[in-house]
C-alpha positions, 0 to 999 in steps of 0.5 A: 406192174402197178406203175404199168397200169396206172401208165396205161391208163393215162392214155385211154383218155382223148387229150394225148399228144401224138407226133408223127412217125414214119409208119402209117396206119394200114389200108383197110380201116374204114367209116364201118369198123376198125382193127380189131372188127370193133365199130366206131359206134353209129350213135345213139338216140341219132335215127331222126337226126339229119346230116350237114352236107351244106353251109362248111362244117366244123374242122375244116381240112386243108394241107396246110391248116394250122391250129396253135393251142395254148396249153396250160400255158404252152403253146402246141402247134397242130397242122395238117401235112398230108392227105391220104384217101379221105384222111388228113394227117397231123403233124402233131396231135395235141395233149398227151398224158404225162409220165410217158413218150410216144410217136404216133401219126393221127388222122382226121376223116369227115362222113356227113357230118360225123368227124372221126378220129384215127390213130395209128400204132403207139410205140411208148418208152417206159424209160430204164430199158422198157418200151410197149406197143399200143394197137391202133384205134379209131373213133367217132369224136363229134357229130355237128348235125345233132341236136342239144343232149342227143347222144353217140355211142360207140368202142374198140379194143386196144392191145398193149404188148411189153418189151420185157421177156415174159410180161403178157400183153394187156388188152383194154376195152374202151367206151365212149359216149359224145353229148351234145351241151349247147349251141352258143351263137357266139364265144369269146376265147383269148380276146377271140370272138367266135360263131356258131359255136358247139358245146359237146361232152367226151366221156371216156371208161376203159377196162382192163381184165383184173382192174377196176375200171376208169373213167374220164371226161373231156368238154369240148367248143368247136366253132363253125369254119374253124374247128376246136377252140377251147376243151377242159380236161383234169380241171385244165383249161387249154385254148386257140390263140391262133389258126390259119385256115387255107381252106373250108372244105 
């Protein structure tokens, strides 16, 4: 059990890599809540805040839209492959926690200004005949209207089943809060020069019943008209070195 947990743990935190499967997240979820009747969280100390509905965003979604990321120094390639309601469907997701494989299919969604995540469910391959199924969750990663050190907040709940006979499933509650750290005017990334640039903190805990809890943060700059250039996670630095946007919606 102990090698189990300390798997699951590594993947709570956002920087997993997912590719994409043949099972879609089912109808249903939506901005308001997600499996499980958790909330996505509305954000706090946002009420004052106003919405961007003007002037592009900051991940512009397209079919076709590509970002390729080095990571540590290889290269992932993440694109936009489909769009299914207001969802736009990668054909990979970068970053995943080491030790453990996985397909998923993981969804961006754009509400005024909020920028919301949603991952379906996680089949795993323990390896020596052991496999696990993760529920799916959805979450708010970035709101691109709200001043520097405003907050959001927000969780859900994520089950883990076992293929081995007589393993009880694990549930794990996972809570997040988003800061914004600076508004730069410009970055240079790679020998790239980038605009309008965010500076936003991830903070990830997850619980697990009988276990002490963990925590991760993940630091993010995301440019206007471009979208994520460059995050830091576990002291590794992964950045754009290239993209190509068809359009800026």
């Amino acid at each position: 059990m102990k090698k189990i947990s300390i798997l699951l743990l590594l993947l709570f935190a956002f920087g997993v890599s997912f590719s994409s499967c043949t099972k879609d997240f089912e109808d249903g979820l939506n901005y308001s809540g997600f499996n499980n009747n958790e909330n996505p969280g509305n954000g706090d100390n946002t009420e004052n805040e106003t919405t961007n509905d003007e002037g592009g965003d900051y991940w512009p979604t397209a079919i076709g839209n590509q970002w390729i990321i080095d990571e540590n120094g290889s290269e992932v390639s993440m694109k936009m492959i489909a769009k299914e309601g207001d969802y736009y469907k990668f054909d990979q997701f970068s970053g995943i926690g080491d030790g453990v494989s996985g397909t998923a299919s993981v969804y961006l969604k754009k509400v005024k200004g909020d920028y919301l995540l949603k991952v379906d469910a996680l089949t795993l391959d323990y390896g020596e005949g052991m496999s696990a199924k993760m529920s799916g969750y959805e979450f708010i990663l970035f709101k691109d209207y709200l001043d520097v050190n405003r907050t959001w907040t927000g969780n859900f709940v994520q089950t883990t089943s076992f293929s081995m006979e007589g393993l009880p499933s694990v549930t794990m509650n996972i809570s997040y809060t988003g800061t914004i750290l600076e508004k730069i005017s410009s970055v240079n990334i790679e020998n790239n020069t980038y605009k309008d640039v965010i500076k936003f903190k991830f903070h990830q805990e997850a619980k697990i019943l009988g276990q002490s809890a963990t925590s991760n943060d993940t630091e993010y700059w995301i440019a206007k008209n471009i979208g994520i250039i460059k995050y830091t996670r576990l002291g590794i630095v992964s950045s754009l070195v290239t993209y190509d946007i068809k359009n800026k919606n």
